[in-house]
N, CA, C and O of each residue as an XYZ file, in Angstrom:
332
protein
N     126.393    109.560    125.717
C     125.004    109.601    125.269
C     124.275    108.341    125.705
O     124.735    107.215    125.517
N     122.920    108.630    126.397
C     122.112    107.605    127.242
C     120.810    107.339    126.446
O     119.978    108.247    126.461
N     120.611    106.552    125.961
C     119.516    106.561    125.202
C     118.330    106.179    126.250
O     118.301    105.178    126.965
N     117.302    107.279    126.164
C     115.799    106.890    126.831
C     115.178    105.845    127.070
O     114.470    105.340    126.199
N     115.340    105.174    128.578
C     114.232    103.757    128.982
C     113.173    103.823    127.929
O     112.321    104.627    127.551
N     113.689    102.373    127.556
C     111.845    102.003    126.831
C     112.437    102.145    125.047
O     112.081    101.472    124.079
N     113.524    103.370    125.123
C     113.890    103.301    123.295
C     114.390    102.337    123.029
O     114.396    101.516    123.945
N     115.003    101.937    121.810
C     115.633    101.180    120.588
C     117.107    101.538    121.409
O     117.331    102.693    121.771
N     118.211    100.282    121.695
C     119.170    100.324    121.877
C     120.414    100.312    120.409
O     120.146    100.180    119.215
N     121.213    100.423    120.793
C     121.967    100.765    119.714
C     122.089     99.869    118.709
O     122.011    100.231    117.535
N     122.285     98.656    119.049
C     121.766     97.048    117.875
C     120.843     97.237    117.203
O     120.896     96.822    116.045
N     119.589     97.968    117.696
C     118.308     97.626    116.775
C     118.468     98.902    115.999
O     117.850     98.861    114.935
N     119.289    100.322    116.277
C     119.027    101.108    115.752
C     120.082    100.625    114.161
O     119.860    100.932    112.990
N     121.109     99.870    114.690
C     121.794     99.329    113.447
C     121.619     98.704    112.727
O     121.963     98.726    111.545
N     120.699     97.593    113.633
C     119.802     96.691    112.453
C     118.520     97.243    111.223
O     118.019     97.008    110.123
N     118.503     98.096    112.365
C     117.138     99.341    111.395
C     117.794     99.408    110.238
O     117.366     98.919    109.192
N     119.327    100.276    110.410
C     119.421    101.071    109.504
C     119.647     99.836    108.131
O     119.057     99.862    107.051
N     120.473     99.015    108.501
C     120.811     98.020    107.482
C     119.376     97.536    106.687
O     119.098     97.615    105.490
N     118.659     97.055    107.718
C     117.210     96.679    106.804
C     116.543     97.710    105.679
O     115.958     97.417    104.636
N     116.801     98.884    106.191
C     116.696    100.453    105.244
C     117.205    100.026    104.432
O     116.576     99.530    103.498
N     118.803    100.056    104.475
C     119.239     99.779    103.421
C     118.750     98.606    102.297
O     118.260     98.805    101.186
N     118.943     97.767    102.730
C     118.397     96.581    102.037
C     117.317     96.591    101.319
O     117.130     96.001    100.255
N     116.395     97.458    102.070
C     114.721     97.722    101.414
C     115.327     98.369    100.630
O     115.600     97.619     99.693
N     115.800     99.577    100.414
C     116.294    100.620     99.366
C     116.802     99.968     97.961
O     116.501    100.092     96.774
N     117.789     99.160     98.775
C     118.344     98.416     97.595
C     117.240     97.515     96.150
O     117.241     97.574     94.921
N     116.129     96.473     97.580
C     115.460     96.284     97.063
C     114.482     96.748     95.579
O     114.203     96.200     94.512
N     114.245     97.795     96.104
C     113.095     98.701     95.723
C     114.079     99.124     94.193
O     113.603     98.996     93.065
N     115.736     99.718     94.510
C     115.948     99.968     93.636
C     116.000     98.729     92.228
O     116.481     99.046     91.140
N     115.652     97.888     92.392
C     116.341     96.698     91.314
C     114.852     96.547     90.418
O     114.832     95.940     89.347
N     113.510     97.242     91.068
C     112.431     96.924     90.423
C     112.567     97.902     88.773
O     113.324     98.832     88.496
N     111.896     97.472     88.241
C     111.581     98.159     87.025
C     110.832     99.274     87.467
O     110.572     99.264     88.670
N     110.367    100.350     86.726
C     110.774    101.637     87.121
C     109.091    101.620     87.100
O     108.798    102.296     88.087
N     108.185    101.301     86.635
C     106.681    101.208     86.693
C     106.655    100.761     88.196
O     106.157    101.473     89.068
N     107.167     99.654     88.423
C     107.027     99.087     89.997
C     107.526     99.639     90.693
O     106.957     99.688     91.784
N     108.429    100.156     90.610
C     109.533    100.895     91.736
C     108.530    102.317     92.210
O     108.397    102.683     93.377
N     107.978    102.890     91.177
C     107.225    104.191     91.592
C     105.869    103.683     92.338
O     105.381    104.249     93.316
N     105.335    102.495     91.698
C     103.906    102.171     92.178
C     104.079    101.844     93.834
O     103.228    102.313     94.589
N     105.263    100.978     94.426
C     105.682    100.695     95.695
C     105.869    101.756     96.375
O     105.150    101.848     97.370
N     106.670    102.691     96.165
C     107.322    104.243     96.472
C     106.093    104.934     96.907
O     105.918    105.316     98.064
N     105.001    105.125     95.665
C     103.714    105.740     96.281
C     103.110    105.064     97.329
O     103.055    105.568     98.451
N     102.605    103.860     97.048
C     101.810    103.492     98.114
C     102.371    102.829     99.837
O     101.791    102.807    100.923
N     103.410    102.472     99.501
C     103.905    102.351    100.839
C     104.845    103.049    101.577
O     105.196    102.702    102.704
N     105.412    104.351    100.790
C     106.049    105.400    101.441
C     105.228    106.725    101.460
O     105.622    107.689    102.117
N     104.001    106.758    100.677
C     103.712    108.064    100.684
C     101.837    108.022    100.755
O     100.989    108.903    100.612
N     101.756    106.459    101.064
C     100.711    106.046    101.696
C      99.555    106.623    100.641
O      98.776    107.438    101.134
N      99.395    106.325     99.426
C      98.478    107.294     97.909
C      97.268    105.890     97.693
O      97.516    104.796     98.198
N      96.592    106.021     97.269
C      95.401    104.789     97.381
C      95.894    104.521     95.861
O      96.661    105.107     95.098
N      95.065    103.324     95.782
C      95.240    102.503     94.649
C      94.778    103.794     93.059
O      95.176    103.968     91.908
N      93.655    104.444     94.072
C      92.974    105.193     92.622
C      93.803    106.489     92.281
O      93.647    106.894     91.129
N      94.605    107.166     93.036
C      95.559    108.072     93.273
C      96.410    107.604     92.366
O      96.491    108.150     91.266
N      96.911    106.890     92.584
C      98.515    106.411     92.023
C      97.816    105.828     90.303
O      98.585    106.093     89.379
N      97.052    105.410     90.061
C      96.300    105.211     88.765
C      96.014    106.507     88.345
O      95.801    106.520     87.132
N      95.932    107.512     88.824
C      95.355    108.817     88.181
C      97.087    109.610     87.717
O      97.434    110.360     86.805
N      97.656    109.108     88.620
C      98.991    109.696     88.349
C      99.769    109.029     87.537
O     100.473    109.746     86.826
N      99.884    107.880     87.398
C     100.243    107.083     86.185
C      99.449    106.492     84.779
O      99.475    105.469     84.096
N      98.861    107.562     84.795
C      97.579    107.455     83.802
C      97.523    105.955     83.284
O      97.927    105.540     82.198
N      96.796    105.079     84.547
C      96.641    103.633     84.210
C      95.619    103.097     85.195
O      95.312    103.799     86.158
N      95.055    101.868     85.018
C      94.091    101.216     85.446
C      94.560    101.112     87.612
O      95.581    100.977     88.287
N      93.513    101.230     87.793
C      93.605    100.612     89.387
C      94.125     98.998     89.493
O      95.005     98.454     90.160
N      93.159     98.518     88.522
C      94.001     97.108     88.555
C      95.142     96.898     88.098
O      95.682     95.840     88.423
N      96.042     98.074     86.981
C      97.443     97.822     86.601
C      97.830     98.061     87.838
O      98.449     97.156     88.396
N      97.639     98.999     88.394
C      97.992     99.130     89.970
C      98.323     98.387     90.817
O      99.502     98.368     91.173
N      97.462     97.628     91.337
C      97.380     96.620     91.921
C      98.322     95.311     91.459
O      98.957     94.608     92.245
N      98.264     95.133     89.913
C      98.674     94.283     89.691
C     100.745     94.425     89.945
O     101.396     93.464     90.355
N     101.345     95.703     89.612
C     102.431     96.214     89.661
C     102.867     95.989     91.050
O     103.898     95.454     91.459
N     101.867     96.509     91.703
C     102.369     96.598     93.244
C     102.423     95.300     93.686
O     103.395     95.025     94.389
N     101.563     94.361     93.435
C     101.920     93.021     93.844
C     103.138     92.400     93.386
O     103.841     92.053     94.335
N     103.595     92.158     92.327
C     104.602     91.958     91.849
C     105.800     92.594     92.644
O     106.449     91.898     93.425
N     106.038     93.692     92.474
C     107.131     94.398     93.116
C     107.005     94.163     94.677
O     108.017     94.526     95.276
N     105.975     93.627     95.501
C     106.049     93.458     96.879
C     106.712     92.171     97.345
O     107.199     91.882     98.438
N     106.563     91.271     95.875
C     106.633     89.664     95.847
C     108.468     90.258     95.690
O     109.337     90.098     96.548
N     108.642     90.990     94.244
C     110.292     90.888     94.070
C     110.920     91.784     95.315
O     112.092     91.583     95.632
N     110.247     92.628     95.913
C     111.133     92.755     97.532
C     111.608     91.669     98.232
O     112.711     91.251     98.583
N     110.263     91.276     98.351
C     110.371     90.381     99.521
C     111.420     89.050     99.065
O     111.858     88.265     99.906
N     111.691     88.966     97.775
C     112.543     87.695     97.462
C     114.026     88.721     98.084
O     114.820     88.388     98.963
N     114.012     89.831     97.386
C     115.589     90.372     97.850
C     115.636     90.179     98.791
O     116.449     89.294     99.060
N     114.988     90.695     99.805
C     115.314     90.813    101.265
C     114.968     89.430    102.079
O     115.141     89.387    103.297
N     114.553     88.488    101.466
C     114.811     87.180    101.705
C     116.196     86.216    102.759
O     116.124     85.450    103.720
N     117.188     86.699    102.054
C     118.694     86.401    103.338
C     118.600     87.513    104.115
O     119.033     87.194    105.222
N     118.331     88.414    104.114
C     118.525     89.224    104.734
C     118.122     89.261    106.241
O     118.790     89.442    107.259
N     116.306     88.940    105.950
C     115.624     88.866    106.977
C     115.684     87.092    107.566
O     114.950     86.832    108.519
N     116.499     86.015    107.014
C     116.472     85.186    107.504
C     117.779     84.987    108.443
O     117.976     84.028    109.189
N     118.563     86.019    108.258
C     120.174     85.878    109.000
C     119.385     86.442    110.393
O     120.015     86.599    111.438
């Protein structure tokens, strides 16, 4: 198997997958308000007022959740992305 000039060679497709993982992991350790507010808006791409209508809560709890949980990703995946 020849992977297509110009694609992702087999390293990056491994590194992909691990960073997946890692995000996953991430995501899983949030509290469960944050974990859904992240889930919507950056996997399923839902606006701030969407995801407030669905969690019957403020745009700014919104906002405020999602920041938090973007901050506690980014600490997990912290070694991760520095190796």
């Amino acid at each position: 198997n020849v992977l297509p000039s110009g694609g992702p060679g087999t390293d990056q497709l491994v590194l992909d997958a691990e960073l997946e993982e890692h995000l996953f992991t991430a995501i899983g350790l949030l509290g469960q308000d944050q974990q859904a507010v992240v889930i919507l808006r950056e996997v399923h791409a839902y606006s701030y007022e969407e995801i407030a209508h669905l969690m019957q809560t403020s745009s700014g709890t919104v906002k405020s959740r999602l920041h938090r949980g973007r901050d506690r990703v980014m600490v997990e995946l912290g070694p991760y992305l520095e190796s």
